[in-house]
N, C-alpha and C positions, 0 to 999 in steps of 0.2 A: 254221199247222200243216197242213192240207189239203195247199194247194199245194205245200209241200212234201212232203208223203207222196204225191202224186199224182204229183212229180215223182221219186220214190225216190229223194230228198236226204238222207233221214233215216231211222239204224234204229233209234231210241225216242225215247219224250216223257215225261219225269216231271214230273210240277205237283209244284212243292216246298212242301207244305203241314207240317202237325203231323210229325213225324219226322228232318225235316231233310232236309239236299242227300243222305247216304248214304243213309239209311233208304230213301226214296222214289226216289232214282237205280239202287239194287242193283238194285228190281222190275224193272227194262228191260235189266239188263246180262246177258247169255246167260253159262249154267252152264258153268264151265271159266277163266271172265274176270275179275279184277279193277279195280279202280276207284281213281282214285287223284286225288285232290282236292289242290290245288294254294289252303290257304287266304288268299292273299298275293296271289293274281292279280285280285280287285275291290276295291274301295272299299267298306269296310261300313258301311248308312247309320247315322249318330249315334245312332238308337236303341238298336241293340241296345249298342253301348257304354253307354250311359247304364244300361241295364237289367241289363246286366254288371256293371257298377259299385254300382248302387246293391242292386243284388241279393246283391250275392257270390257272383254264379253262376261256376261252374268254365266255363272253354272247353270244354270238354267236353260237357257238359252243354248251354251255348247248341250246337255242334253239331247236337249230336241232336235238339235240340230245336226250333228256328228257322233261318229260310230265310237270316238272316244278308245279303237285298236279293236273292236269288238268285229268281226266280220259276220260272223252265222252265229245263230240261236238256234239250236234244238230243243224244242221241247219234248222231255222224257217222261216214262217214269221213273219214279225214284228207285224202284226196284231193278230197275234197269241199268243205271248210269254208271257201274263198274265195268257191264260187259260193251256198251258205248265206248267209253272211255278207253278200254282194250282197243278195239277194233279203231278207232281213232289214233292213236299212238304208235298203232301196228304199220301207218301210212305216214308218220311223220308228223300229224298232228300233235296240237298241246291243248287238250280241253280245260274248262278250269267251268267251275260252277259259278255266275252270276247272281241264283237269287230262286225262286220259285212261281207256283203257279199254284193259287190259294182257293177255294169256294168261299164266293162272297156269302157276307151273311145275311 
């Protein structure tokens, strides 16, 4: 995260903790902007199915609730997100794109 904010590769960071991927992504997205999560785009690890299941928890709800394998959101720009995604990879990570960041209308 440093290096890239040192390199202004990136204009926020949300840790997806208690609240979910919204709750805690909206904090970083600038007023006028919406957010648009794209749920289909990761691989969700077996638990939270398991815990959807045996819970009868609404989608929804896991939502709001849990990170659903999602750890950190960066928000980029688009023009950006290849050399991200480099520099990401270079360390071990696996980015993957979730969705975007829209001006409302």
């Amino acid at each position: 995260i440093v290096e890239l904010h040192k390199k202004k590769l990136i204009n926020g960071v949300a840790h997806i903790t208690g609240g979910g991927i919204l709750g805690n992504t909206y904090r970083v997205v600038p007023k006028g902007y919406s957010l648009v999560v794209d749920w289909l785009r990761w691989k969700r690890p077996y638990i939270f199915d398991l815990i959807q299941q045996e819970g009868n928890v609404p989608e929804s709800d896991m939502r709001r609730t849990f990170n659903l394998g999602v750890g950190l959101v960066f928000v980029i720009n688009e023009k950006k997100v290849d050399l991200v995604f480099k520099c990401l990879k270079q360390i071990g990570e696996k980015p993957f794109i979730i969705g975007g960041v829209y001006k409302t209308k």
